[in-house]
C-alpha positions in Angstrom: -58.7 203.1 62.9 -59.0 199.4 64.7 -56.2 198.8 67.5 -54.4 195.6 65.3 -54.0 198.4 62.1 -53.2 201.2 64.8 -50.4 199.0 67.1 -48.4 198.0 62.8 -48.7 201.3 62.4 -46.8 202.4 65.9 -44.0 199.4 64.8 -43.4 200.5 61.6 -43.0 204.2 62.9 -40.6 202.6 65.6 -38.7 200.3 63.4 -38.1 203.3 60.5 -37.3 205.9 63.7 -34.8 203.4 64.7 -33.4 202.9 61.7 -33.1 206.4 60.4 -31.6 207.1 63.8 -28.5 205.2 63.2 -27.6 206.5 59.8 -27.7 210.2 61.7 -25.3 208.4 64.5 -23.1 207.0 62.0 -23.1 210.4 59.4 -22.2 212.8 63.2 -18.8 210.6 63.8 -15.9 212.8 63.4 -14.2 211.6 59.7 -11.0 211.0 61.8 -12.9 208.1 64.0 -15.4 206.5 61.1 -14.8 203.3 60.3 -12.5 202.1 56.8 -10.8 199.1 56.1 -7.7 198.3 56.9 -6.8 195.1 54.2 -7.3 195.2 50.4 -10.0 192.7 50.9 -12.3 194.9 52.5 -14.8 196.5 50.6 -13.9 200.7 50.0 -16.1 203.2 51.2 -17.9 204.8 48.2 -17.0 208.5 48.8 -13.6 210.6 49.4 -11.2 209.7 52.3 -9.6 212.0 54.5 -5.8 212.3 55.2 -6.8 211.6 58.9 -8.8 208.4 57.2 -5.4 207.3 55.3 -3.4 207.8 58.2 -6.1 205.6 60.4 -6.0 202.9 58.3 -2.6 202.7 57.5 -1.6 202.7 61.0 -4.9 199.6 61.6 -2.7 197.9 58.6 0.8 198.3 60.0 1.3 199.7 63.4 4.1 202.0 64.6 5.1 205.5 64.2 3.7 208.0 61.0 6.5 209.9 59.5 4.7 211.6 56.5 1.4 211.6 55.1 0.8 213.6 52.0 -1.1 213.4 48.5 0.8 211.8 45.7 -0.3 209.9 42.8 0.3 206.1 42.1 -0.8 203.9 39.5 -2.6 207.0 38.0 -4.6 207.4 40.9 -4.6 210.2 43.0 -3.7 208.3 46.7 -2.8 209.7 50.2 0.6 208.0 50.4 1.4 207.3 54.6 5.0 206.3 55.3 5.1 204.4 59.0 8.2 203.6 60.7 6.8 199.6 61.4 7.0 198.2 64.8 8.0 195.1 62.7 10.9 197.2 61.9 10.0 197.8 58.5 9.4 200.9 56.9 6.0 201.0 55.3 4.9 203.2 52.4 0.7 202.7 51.6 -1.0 204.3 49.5 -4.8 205.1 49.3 -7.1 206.5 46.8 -9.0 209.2 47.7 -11.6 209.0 45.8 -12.6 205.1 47.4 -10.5 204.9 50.2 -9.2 201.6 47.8 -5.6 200.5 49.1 -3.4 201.2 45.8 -0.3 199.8 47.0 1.5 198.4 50.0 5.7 198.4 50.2 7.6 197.5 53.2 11.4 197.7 53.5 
């Protein structure tokens, strides 16, 4: 092998290395600290959320203080509904989809 074919060969093992790298970085977050959207014009992640997930993005969405998070359905979707005690004052009921991590609905009071 001549040293021009031999050095593209050592880039593309360092570019696909790097690349492959950061998928394993991003698949050994905790599910609690990976990244979801927070508005409804975000795109949705593709797989299941978490509770933790729900409860992360809610509180991204509408700060203050979680009161309950549990499963429900809405809109005949099975959600994660998160209530929040707003530090707007408001008291915040969101719901998610679990299946796409979609925002359902938003309601605050």
């Amino acid at each position: 092998m001549n040293k021009p074919a031999a050095y593209c060969s050592a880039a593309l093992l360092i570019i696909a290395a790097s690349l492959s790298g950061s998928t394993f970085a991003y698949d050994s977050k905790p599910a609690a600290a990976a990244a979801a959207p927070a508005t409804p014009a975000a795109a949705a992640p593709a797989r299941e959320i978490t509770k933790e997930q729900a409860v992360e993005m809610a509180l991204k969405a509408h700060p203050g203080e979680v009161t309950k998070a549990y499963q429900d359905s809405k809109k005949g979707k099975q959600t994660w509904e998160v209530k929040i005690n707003g530090t707007d004052g408001k008291k915040w009921e969101v719901h998610y989809e679990i299946k796409t991590g979609a925002l359902v609905s938003e309601e605050g009071k």
